[in-house]
C-alpha positions as CSV (number, residue, x, y, z in Angstrom):
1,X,0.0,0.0,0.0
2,X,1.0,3.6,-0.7
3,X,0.7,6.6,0.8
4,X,0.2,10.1,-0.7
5,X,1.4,13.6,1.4
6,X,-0.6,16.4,-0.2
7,X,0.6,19.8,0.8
8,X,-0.4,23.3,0.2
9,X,2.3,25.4,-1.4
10,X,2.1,29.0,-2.2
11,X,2.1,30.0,-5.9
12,X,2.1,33.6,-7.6
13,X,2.0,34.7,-11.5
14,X,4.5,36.6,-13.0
15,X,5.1,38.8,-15.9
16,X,8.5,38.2,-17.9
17,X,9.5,42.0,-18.6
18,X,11.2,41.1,-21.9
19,X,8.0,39.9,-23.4
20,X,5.2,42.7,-22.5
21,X,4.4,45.2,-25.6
22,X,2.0,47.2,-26.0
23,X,-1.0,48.6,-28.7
24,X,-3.8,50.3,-29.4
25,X,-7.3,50.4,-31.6
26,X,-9.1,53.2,-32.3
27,X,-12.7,52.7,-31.7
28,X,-13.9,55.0,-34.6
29,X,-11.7,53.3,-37.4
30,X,-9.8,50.2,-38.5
31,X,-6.4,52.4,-37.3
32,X,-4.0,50.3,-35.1
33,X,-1.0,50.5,-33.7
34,X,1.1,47.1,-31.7
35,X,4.4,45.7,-31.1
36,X,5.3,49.1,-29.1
37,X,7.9,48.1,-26.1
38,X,7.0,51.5,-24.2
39,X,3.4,52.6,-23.1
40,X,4.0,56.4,-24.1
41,X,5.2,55.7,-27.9
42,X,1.9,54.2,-28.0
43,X,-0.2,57.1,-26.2
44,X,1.3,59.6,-28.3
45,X,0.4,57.7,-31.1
46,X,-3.0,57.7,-30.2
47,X,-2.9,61.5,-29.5
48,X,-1.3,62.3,-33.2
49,X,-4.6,60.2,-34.3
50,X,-6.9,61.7,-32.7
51,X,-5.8,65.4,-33.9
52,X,-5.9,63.4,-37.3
53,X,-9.4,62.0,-37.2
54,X,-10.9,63.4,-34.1
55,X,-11.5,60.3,-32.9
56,X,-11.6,59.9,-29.3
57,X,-11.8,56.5,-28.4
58,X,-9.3,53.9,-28.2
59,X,-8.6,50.7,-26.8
60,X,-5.0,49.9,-25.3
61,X,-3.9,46.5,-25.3
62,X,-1.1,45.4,-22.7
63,X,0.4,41.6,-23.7
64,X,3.2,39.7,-22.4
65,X,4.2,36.1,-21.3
66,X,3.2,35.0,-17.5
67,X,4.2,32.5,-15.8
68,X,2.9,30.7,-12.6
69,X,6.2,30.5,-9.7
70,X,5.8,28.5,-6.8
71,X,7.4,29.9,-3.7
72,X,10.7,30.2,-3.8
73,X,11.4,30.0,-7.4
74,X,12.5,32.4,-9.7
């Protein structure tokens, strides 16, 4: 006969900072922008649109890759 130990252990989810970039649609239109490493370059790129067009509305896409860590690993 065998016997099982089941124990809790602590896990957390973490972003790899290499792998996040960032985009945006504009609401109004087919415009996009992606593949941005920094948050601002896309911002102002929505800004520079939005004098364009006068659209307004945009949605801002973060992405990266997670991954889930028990405790103690890194």
């Amino acid at each position: 006969m065998t016997r099982a130990r089941i124990r809790h252990v602590n896990h957390t989810i973490t972003t790899h900072p290499d792998t996040v970039t960032y985009g945006a649609d504009c609401l109004g239109c087919s415009w996009k922008i992606k593949g941005k490493s920094e948050p601002d370059s896309v911002l102002d790129a929505c800004m520079q649109h939005a004098g364009i067009s006068g659209h307004r509305e945009f949605r801002t896409i973060c992405q990266g890759l997670s991954y889930v860590l028990r405790s103690g690993e890194r």
